[in-house]
N, C-alpha and C positions, 0 to 999 in steps of 0.2 A: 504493500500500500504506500508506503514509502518513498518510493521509488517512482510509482506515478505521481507522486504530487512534486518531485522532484524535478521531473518530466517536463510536466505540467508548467512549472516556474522557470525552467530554461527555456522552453519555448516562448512564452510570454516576454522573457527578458528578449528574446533574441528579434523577435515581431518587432517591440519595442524597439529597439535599436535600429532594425531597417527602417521604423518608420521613421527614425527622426533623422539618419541618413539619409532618406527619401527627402523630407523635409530640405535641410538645409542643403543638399543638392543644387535645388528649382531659386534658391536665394543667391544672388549674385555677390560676387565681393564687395565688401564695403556697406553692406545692409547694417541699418541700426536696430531695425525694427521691423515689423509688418502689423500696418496699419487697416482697418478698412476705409476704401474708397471712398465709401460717403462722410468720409471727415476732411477730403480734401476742398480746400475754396481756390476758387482761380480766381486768378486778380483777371483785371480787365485787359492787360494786355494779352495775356495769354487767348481768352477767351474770344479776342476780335482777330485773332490771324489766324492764316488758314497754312499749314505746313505743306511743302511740296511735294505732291503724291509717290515721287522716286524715293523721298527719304522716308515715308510712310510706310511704302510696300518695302524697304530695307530693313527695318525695324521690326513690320511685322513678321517678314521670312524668318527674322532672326528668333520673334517669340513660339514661330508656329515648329520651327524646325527643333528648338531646343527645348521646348517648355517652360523659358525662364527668362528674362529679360536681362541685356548687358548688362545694366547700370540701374541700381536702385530710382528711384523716384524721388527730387532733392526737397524736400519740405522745412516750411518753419513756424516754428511755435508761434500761436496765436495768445500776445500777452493779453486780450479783453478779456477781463476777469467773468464776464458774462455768458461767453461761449467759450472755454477756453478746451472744449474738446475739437474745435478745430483746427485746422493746419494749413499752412497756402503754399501754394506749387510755388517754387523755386527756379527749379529748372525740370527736364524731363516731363513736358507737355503731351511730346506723340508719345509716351511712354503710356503716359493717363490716359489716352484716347484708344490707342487699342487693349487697353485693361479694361475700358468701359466698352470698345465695341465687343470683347470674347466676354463680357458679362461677369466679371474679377470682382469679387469680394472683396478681396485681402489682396494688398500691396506691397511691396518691398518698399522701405523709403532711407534716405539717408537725412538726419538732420543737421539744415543748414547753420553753420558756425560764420560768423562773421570775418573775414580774412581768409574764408576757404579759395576764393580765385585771384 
């Protein structure tokens, strides 16, 4: 009896362990976090241009083929003590856009530091 419940707990440790291999896999370097998507705000600049469909369809090959996007999502702390579970795009706009076109819950993001470029 022993011995199955021993069984029983290495495989469970080892499922576990793939999944969290599996996991962070699909996260690109430099991830700080994974966020869901409806906490991101786009400021107006982002939200009034339109990116150029070459660098679109480049981005998106890259998430279709790999399952995981190059580069985290760059976001930043929203200090309004009001809403402060939200966060505003940075950089990594077509990144958001085809996370909302494949219908992405959950986001890789990097948070932006002041002096980072």
């Amino acid at each position: 009896m022993t011995s199955q419940v021993q069984t029983r707990e290495s495989i469970l440790k080892r499922n576990l362990l793939i999944h969290i291999i599996e996991y962070f896999k699909r996260c690109p370097y430099d991830t700080d976090d994974i966020i869901d998507i409806k906490r991101i705000a786009i400021p107006i600049e982002f939200a009034t241009s339109h990116p150029r469909q070459e660098k679109f369809d480049t981005y998106m090959k890259f998430y279709i083929d790999n399952g995981y996007f190059d580069k985290p999502i760059e976001v930043q702390k929203n200090d309004n003590s009001q809403n402060s579970d939200l966060v505003f795009l940075r950089d990594g706009y077509i990144r958001y856009l085809i996370a909302r076109k494949m219908k992405l819950k959950t986001v890789p993001i990097k948070w932006y530091k002041r002096g980072n470029k």
